[in-house]
Each structure stands twice: as C-alpha cells, then as structure tokens.
PDB file of N, H, CA, C and O in Angstrom:
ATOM      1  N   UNK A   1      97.845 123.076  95.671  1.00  0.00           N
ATOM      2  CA  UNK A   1      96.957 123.252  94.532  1.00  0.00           C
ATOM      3  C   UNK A   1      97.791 123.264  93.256  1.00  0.00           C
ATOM      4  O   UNK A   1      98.766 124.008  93.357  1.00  0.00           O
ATOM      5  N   UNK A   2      97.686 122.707  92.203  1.00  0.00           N
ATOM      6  H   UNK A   2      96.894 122.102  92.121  1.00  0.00           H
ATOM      7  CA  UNK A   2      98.348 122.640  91.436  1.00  0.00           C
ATOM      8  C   UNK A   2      97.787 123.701  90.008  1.00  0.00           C
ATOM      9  O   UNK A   2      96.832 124.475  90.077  1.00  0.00           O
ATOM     10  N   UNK A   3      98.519 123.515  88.971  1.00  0.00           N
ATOM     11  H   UNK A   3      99.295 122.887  88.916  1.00  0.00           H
ATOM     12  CA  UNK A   3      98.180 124.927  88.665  1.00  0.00           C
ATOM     13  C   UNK A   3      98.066 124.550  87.307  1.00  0.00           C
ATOM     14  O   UNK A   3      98.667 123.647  86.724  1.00  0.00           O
ATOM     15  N   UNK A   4      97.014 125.545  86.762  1.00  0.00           N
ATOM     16  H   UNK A   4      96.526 126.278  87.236  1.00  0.00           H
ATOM     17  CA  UNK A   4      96.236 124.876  85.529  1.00  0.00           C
ATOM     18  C   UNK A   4      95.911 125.640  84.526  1.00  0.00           C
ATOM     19  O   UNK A   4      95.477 126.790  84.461  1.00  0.00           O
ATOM     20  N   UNK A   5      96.306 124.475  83.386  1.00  0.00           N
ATOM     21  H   UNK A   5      96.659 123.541  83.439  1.00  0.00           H
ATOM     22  CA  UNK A   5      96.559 125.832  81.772  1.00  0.00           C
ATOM     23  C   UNK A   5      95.288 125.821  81.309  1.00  0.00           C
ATOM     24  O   UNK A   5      94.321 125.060  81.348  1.00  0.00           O
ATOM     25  N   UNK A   6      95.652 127.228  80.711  1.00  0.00           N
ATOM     26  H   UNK A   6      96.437 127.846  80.679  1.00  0.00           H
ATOM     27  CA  UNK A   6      94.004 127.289  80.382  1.00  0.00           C
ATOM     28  C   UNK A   6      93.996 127.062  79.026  1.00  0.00           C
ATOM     29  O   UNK A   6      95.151 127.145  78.606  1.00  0.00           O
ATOM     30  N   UNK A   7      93.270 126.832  78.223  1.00  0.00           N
ATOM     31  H   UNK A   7      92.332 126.765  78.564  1.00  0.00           H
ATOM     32  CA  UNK A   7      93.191 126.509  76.859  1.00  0.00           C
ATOM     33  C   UNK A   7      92.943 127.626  76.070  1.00  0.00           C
ATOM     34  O   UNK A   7      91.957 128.319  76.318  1.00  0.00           O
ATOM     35  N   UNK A   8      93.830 127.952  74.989  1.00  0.00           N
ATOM     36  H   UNK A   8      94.631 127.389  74.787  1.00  0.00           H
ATOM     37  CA  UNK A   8      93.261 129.313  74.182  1.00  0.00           C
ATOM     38  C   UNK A   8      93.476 128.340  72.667  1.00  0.00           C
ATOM     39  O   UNK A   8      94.540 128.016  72.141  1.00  0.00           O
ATOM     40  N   UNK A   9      92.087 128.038  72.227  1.00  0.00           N
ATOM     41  H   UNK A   9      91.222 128.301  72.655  1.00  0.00           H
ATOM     42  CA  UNK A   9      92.440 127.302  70.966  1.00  0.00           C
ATOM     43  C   UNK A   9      92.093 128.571  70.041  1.00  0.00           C
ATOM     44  O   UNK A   9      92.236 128.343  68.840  1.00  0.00           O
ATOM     45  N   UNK A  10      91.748 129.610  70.313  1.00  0.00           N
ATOM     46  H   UNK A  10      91.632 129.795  71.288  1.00  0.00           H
ATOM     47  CA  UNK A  10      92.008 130.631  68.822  1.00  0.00           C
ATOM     48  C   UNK A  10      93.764 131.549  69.122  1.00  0.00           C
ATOM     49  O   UNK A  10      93.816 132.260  68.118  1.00  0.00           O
ATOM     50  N   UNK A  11      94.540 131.718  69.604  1.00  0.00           N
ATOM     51  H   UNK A  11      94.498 131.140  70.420  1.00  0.00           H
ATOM     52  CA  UNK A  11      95.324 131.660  69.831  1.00  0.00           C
ATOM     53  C   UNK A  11      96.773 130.917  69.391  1.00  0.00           C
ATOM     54  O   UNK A  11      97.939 131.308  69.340  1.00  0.00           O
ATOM     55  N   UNK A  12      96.005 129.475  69.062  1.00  0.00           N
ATOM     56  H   UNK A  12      95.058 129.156  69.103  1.00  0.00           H
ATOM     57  CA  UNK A  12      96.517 128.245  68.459  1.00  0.00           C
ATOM     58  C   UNK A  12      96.361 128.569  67.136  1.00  0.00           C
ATOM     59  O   UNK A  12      97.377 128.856  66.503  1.00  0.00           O
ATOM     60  N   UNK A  13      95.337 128.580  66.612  1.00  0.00           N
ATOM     61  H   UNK A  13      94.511 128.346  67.126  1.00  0.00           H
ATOM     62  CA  UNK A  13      94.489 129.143  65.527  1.00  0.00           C
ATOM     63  C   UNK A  13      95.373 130.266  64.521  1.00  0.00           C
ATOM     64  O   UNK A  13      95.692 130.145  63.339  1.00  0.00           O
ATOM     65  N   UNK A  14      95.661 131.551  65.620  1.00  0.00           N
ATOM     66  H   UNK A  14      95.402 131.649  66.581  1.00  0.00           H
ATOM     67  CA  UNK A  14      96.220 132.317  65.007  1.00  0.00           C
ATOM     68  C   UNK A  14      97.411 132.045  64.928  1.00  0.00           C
ATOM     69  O   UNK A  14      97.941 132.568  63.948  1.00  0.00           O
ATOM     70  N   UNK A  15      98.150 131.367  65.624  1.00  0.00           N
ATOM     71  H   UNK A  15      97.719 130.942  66.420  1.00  0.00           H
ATOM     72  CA  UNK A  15      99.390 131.284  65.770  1.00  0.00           C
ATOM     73  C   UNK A  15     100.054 130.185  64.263  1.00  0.00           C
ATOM     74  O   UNK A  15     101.030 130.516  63.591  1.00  0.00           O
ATOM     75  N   UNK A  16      99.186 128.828  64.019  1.00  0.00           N
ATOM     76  H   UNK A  16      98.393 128.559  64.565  1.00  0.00           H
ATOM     77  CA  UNK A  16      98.997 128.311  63.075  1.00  0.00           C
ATOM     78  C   UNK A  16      98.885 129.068  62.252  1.00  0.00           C
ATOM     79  O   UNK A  16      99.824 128.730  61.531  1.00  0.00           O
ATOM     80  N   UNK A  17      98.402 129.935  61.742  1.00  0.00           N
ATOM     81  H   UNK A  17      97.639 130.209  62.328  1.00  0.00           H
ATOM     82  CA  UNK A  17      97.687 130.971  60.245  1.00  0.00           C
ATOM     83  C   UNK A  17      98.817 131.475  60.020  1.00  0.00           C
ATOM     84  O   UNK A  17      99.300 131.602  58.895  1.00  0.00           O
ATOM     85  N   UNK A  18      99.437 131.869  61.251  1.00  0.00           N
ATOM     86  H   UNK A  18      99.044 131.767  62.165  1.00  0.00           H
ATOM     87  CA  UNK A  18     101.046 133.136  61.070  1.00  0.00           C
ATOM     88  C   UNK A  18     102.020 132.100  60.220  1.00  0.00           C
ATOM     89  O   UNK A  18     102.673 132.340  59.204  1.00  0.00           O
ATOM     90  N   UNK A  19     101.918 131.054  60.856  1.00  0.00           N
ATOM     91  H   UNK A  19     101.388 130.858  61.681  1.00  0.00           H
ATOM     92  CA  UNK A  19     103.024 130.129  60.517  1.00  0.00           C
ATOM     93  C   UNK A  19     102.533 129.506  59.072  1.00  0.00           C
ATOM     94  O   UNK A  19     103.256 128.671  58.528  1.00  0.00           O
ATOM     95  N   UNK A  20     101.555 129.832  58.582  1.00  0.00           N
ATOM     96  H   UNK A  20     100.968 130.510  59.024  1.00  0.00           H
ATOM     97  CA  UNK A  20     101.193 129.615  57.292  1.00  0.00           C
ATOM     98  C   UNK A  20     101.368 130.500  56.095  1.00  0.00           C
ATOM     99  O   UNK A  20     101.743 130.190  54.964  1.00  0.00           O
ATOM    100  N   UNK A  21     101.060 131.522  56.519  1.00  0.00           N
ATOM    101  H   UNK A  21     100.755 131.773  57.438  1.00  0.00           H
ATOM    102  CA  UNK A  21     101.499 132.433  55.686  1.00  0.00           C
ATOM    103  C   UNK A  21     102.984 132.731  56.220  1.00  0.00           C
ATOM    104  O   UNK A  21     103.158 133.871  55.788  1.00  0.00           O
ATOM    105  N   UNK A  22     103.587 132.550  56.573  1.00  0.00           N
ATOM    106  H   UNK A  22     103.446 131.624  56.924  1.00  0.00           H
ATOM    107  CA  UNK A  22     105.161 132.698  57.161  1.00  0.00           C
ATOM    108  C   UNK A  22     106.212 131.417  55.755  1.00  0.00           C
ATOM    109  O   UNK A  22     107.069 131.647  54.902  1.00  0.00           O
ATOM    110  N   UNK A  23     105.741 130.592  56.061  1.00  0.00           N
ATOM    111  H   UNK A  23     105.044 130.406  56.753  1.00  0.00           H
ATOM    112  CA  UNK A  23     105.851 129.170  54.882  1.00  0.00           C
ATOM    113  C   UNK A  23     105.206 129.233  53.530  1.00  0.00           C
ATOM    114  O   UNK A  23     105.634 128.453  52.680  1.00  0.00           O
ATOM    115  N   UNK A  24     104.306 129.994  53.238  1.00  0.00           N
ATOM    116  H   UNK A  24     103.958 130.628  53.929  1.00  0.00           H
ATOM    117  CA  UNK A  24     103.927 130.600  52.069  1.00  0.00           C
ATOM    118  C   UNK A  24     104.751 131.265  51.302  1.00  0.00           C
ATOM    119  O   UNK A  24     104.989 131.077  50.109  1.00  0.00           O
ATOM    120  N   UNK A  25     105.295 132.258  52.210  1.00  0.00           N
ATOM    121  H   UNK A  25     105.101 132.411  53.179  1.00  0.00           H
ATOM    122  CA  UNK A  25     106.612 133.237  52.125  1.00  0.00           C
ATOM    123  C   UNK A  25     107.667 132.813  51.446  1.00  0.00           C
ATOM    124  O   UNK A  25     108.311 133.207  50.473  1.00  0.00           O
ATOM    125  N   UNK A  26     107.705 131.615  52.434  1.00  0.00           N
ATOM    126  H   UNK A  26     107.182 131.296  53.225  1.00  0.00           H
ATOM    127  CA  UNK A  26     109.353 130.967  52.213  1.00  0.00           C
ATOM    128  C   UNK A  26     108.914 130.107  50.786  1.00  0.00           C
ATOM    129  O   UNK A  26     109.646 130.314  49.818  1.00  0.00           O
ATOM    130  N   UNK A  27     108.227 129.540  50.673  1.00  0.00           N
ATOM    131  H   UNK A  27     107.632 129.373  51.460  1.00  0.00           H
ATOM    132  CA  UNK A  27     107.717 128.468  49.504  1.00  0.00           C
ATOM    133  C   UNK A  27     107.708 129.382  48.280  1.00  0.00           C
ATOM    134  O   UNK A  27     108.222 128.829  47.308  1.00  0.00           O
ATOM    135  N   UNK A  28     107.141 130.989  47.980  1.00  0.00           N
ATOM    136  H   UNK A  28     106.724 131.438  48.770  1.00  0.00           H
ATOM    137  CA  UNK A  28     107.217 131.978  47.143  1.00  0.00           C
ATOM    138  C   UNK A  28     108.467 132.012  47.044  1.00  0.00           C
ATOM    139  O   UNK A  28     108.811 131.327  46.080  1.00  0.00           O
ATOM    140  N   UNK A  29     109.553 132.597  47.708  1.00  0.00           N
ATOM    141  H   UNK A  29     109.274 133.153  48.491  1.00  0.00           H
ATOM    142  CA  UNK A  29     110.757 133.017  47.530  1.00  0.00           C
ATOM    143  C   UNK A  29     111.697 131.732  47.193  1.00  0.00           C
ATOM    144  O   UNK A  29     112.819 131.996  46.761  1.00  0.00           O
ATOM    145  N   UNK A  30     111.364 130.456  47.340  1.00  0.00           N
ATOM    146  H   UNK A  30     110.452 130.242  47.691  1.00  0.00           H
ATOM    147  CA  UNK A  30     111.967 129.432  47.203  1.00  0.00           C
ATOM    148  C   UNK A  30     111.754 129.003  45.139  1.00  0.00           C
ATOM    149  O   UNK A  30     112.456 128.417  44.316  1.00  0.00           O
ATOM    150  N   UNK A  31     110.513 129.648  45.105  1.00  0.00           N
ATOM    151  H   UNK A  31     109.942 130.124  45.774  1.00  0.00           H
ATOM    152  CA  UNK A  31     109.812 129.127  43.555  1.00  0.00           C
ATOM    153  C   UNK A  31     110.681 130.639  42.882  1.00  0.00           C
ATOM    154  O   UNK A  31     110.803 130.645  41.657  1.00  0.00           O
ATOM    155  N   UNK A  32     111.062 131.451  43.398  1.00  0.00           N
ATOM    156  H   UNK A  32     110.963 131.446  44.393  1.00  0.00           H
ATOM    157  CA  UNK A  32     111.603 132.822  42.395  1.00  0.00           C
ATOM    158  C   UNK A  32     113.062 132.246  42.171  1.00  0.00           C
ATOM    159  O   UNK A  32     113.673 132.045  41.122  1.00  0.00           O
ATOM    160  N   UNK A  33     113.421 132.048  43.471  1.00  0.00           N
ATOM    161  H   UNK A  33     112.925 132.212  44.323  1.00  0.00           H
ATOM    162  CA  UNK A  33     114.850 131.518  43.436  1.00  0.00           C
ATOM    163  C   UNK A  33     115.600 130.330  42.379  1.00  0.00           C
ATOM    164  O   UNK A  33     116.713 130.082  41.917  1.00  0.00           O
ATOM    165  N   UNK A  34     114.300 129.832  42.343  1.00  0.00           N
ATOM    166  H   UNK A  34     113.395 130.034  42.719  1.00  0.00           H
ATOM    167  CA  UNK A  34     114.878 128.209  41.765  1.00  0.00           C
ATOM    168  C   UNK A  34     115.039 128.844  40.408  1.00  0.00           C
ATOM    169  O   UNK A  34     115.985 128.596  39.660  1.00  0.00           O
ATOM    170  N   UNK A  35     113.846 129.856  40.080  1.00  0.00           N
ATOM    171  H   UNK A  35     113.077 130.057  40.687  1.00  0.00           H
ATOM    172  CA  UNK A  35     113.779 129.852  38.965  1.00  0.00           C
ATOM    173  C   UNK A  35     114.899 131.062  37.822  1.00  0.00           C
ATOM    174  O   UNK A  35     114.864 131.149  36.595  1.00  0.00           O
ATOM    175  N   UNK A  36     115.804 131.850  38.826  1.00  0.00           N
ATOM    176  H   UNK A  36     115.833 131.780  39.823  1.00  0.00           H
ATOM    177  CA  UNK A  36     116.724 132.533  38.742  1.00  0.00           C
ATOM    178  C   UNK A  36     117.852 131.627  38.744  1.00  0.00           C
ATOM    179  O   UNK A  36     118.345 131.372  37.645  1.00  0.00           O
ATOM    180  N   UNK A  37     118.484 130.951  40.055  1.00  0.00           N
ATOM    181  H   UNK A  37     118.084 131.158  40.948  1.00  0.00           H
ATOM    182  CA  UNK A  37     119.294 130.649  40.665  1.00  0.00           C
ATOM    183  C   UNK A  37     118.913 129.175  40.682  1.00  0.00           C
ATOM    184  O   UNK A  37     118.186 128.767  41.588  1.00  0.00           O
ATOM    185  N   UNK A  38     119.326 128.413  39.807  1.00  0.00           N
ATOM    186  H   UNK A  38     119.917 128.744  39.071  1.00  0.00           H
ATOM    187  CA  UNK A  38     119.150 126.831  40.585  1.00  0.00           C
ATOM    188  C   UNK A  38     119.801 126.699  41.270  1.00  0.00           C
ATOM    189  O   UNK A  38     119.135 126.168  42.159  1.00  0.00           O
ATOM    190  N   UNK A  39     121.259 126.830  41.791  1.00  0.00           N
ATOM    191  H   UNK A  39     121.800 127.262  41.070  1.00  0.00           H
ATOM    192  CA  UNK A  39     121.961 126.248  42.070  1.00  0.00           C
ATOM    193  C   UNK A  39     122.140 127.060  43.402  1.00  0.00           C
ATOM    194  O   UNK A  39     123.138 126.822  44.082  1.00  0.00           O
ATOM    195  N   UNK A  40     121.360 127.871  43.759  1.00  0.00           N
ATOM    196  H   UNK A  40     120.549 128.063  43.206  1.00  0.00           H
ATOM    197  CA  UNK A  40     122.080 128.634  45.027  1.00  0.00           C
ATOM    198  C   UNK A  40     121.713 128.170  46.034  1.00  0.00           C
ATOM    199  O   UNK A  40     120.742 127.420  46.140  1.00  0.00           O
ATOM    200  N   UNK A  41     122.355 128.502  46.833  1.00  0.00           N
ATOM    201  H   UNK A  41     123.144 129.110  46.747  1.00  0.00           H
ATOM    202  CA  UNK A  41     122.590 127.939  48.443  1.00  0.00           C
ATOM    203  C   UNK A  41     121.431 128.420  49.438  1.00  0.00           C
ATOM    204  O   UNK A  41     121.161 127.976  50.554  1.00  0.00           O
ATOM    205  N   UNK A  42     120.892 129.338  48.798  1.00  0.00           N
ATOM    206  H   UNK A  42     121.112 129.699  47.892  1.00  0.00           H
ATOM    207  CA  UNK A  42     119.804 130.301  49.810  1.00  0.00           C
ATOM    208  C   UNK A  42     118.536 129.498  49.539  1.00  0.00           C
ATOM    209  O   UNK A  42     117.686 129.535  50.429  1.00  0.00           O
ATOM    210  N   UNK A  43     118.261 128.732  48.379  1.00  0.00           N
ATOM    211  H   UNK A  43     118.952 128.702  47.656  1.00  0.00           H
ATOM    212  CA  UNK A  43     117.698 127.718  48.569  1.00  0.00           C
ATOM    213  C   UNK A  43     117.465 126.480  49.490  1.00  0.00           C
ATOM    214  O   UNK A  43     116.347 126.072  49.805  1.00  0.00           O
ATOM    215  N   UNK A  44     118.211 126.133  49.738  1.00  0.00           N
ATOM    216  H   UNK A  44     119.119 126.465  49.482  1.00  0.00           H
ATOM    217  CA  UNK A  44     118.602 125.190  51.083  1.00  0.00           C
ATOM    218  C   UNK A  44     118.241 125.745  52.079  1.00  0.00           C
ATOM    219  O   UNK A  44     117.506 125.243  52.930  1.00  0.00           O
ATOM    220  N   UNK A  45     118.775 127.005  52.105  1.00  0.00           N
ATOM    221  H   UNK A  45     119.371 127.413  51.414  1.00  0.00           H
ATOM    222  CA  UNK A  45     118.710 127.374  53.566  1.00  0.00           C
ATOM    223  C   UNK A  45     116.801 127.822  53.615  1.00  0.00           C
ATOM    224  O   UNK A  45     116.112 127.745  54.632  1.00  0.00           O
ATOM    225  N   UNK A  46     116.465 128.125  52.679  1.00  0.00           N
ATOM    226  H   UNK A  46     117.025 128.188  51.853  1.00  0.00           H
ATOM    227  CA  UNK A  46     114.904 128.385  52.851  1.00  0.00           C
ATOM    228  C   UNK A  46     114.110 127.386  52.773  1.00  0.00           C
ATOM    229  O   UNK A  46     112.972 127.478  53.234  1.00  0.00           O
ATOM    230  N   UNK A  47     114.600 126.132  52.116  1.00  0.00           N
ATOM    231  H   UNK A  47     115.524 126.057  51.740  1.00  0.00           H
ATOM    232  CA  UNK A  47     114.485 125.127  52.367  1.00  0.00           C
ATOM    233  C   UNK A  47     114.386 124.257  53.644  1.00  0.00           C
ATOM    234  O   UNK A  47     113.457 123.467  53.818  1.00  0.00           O
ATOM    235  N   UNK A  48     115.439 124.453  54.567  1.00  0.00           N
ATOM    236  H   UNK A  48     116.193 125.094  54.426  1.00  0.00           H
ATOM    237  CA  UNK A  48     115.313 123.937  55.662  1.00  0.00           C
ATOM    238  C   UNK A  48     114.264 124.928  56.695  1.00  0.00           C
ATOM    239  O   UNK A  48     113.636 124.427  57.627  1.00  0.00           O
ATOM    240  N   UNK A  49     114.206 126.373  56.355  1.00  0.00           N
ATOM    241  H   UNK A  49     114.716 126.780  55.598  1.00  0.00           H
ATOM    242  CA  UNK A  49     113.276 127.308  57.005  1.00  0.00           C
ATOM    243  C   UNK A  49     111.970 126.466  56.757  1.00  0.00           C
ATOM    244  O   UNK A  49     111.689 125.900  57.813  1.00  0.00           O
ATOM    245  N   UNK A  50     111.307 126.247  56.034  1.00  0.00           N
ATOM    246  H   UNK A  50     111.535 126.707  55.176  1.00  0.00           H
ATOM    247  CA  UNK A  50     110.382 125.903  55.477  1.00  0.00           C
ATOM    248  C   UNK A  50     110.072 124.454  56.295  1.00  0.00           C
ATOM    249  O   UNK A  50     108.904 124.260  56.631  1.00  0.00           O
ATOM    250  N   UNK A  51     110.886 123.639  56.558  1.00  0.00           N
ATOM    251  H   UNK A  51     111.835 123.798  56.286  1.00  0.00           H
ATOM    252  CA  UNK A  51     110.314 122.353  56.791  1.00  0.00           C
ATOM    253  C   UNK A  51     110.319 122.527  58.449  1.00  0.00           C
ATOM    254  O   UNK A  51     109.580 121.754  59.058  1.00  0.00           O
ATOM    255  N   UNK A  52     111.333 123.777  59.461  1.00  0.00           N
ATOM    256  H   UNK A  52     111.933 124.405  58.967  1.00  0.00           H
ATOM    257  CA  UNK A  52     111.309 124.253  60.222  1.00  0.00           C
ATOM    258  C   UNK A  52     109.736 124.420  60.743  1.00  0.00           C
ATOM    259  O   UNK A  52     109.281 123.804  61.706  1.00  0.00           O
ATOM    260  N   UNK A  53     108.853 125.543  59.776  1.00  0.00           N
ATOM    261  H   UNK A  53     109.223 126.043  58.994  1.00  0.00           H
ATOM    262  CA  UNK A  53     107.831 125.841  60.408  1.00  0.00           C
ATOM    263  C   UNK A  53     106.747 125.128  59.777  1.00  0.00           C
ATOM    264  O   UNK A  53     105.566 125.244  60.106  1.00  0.00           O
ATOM    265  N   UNK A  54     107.135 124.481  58.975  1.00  0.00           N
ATOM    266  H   UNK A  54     108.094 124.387  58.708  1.00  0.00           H
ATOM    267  CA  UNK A  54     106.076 123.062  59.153  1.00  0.00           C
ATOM    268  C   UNK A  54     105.370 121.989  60.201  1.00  0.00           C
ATOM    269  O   UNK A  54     104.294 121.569  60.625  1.00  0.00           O
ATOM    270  N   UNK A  55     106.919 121.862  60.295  1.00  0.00           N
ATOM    271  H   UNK A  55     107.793 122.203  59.950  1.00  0.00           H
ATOM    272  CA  UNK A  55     107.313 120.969  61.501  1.00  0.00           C
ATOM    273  C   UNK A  55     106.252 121.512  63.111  1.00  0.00           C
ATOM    274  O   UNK A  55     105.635 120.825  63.924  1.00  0.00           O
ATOM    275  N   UNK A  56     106.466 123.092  62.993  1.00  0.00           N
ATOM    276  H   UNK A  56     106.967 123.651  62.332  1.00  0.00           H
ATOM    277  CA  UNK A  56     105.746 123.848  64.373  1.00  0.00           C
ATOM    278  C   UNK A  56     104.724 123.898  64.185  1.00  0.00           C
ATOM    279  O   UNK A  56     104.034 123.715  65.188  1.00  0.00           O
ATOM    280  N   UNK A  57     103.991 124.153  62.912  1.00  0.00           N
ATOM    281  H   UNK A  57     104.551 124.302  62.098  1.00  0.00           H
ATOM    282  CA  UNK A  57     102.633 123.752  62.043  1.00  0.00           C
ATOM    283  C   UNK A  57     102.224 122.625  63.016  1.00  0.00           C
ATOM    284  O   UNK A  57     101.421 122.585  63.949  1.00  0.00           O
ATOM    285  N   UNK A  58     103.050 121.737  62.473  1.00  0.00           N
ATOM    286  H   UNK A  58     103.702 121.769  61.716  1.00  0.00           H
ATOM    287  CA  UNK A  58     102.505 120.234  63.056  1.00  0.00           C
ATOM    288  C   UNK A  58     102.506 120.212  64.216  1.00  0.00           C
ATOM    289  O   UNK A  58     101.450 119.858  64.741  1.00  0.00           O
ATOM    290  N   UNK A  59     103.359 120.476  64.874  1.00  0.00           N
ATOM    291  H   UNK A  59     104.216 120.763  64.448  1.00  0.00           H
ATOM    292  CA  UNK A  59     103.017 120.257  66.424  1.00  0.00           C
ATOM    293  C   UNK A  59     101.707 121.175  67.169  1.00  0.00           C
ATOM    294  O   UNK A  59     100.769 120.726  67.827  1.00  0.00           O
ATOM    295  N   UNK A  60     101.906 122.119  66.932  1.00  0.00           N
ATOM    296  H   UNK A  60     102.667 122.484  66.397  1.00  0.00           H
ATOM    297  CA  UNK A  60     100.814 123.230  66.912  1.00  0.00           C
ATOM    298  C   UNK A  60      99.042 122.146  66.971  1.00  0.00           C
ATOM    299  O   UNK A  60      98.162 121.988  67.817  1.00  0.00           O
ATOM    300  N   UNK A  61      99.224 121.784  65.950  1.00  0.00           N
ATOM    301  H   UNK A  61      99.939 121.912  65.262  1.00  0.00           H
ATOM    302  CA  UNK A  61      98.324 121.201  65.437  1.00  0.00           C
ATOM    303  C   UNK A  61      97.728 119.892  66.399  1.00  0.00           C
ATOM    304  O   UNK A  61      96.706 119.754  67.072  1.00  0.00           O
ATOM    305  N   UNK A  62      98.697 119.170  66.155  1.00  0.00           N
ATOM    306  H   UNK A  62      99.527 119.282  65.608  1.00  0.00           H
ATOM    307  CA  UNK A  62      98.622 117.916  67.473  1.00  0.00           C
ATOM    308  C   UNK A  62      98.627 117.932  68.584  1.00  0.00           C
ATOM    309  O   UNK A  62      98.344 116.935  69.248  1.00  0.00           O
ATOM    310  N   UNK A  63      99.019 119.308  69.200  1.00  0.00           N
ATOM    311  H   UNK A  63      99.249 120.118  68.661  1.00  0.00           H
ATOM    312  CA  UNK A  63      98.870 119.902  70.547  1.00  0.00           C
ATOM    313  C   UNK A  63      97.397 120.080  70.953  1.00  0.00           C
ATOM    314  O   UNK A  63      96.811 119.750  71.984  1.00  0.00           O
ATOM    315  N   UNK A  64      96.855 120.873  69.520  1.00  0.00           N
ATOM    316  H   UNK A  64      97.332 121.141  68.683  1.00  0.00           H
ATOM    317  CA  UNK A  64      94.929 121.801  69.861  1.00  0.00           C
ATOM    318  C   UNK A  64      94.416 120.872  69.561  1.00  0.00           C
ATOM    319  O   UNK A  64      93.188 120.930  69.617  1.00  0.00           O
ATOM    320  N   UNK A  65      95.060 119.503  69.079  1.00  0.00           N
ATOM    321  H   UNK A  65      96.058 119.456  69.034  1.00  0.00           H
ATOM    322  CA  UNK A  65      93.835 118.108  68.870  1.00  0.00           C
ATOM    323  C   UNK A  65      93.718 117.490  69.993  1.00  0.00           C
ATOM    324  O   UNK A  65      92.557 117.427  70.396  1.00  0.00           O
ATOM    325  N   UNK A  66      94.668 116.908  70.782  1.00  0.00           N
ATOM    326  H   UNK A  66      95.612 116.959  70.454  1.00  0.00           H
ATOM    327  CA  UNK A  66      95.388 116.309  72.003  1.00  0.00           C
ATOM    328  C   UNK A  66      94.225 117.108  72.553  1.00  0.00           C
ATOM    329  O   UNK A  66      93.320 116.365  72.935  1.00  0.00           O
ATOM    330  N   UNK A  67      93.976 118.399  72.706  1.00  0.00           N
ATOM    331  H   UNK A  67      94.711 119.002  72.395  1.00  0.00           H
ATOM    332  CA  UNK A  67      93.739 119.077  74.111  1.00  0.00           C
ATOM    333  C   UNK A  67      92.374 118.931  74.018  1.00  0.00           C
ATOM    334  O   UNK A  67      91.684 118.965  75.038  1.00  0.00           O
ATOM    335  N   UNK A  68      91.690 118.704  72.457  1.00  0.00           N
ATOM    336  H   UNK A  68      92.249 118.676  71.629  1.00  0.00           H
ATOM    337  CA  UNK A  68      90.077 119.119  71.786  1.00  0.00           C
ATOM    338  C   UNK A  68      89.514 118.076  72.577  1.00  0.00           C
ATOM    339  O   UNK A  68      88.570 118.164  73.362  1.00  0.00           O
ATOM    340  N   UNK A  69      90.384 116.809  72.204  1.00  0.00           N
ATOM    341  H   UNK A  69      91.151 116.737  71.567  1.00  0.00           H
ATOM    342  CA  UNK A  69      89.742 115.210  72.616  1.00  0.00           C
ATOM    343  C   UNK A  69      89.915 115.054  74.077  1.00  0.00           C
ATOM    344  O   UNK A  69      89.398 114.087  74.637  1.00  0.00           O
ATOM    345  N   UNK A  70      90.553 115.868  74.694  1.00  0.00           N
ATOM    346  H   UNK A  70      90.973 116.654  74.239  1.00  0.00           H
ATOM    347  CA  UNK A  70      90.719 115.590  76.358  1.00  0.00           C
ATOM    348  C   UNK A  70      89.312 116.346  76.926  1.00  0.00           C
ATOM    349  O   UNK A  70      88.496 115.962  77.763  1.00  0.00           O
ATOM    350  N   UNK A  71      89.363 117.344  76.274  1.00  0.00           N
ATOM    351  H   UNK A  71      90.026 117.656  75.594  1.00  0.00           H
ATOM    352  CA  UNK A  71      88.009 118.371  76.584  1.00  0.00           C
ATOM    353  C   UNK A  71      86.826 117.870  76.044  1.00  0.00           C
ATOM    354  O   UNK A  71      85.784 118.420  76.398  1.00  0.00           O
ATOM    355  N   UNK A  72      86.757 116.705  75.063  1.00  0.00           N
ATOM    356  H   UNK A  72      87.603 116.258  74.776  1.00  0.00           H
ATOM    357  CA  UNK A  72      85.408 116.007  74.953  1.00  0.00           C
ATOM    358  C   UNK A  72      85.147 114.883  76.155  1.00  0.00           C
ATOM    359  O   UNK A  72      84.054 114.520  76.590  1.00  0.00           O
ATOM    360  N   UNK A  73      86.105 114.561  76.449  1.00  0.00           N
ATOM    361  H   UNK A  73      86.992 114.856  76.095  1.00  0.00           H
ATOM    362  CA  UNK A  73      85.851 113.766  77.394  1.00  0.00           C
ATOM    363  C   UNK A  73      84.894 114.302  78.617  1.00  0.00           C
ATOM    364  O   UNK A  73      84.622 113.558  79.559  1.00  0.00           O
TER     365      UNK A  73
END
C-alpha cells in the first residue's frame, strides 16, 4: 500500500503569510538601512535574505497550485 499525503492547503496558506510578513521585515529594515548606511554590507546580506524567502514564497505557491489542479481533476 503505498502511502499518501494529505493536503493541508491552509497550512500552505499560513505558512506563505509567515513568509510574507517575514520579507516585509527584511524589505523594512533594508529601506532604514539604505537610508542611514548606503554603503553597508548588511544590506546585501538582507538582500540576499529577502530573495531567499521569496524564492520559498514561490515555491510554496506552485506547490498549493500543482496540488489545487490535480484535485480538480
């Protein structure tokens, strides 16, 4: 018998929202920074944070679509 995932699309949902306001965060602290500090390095690095949980955003995302359209079927 093989073994079978169950779908939690609010779960997805929340997990997406976290990661939104998580990148909100970083996008705030990125707009204080610039505007103190152009030139600093902690920019970058929140910078790359940022495109990090985008990136999981997105997959997140294309995962609960993938699964929406299999389940219309």
């Amino acid at each position: 018998m093989r073994a079978r995932r169950e779908w939690k699309p609010f779960r997805n949902s929340a997990e997406i929202e976290r990661l939104h306001l998580e990148l909100a965060s970083f996008n705030d602290q990125i707009a204080e920074l610039e505007k103190l500090h152009p030139e600093s390095w902690k920019i970058e690095a929140l910078k790359t944070s940022a495109l990090l949980l985008s990136r999981q955003i997105d997959e997140l995302r294309c995962s609960s679509d993938d699964l929406t359209s299999l389940l219309a079927k």
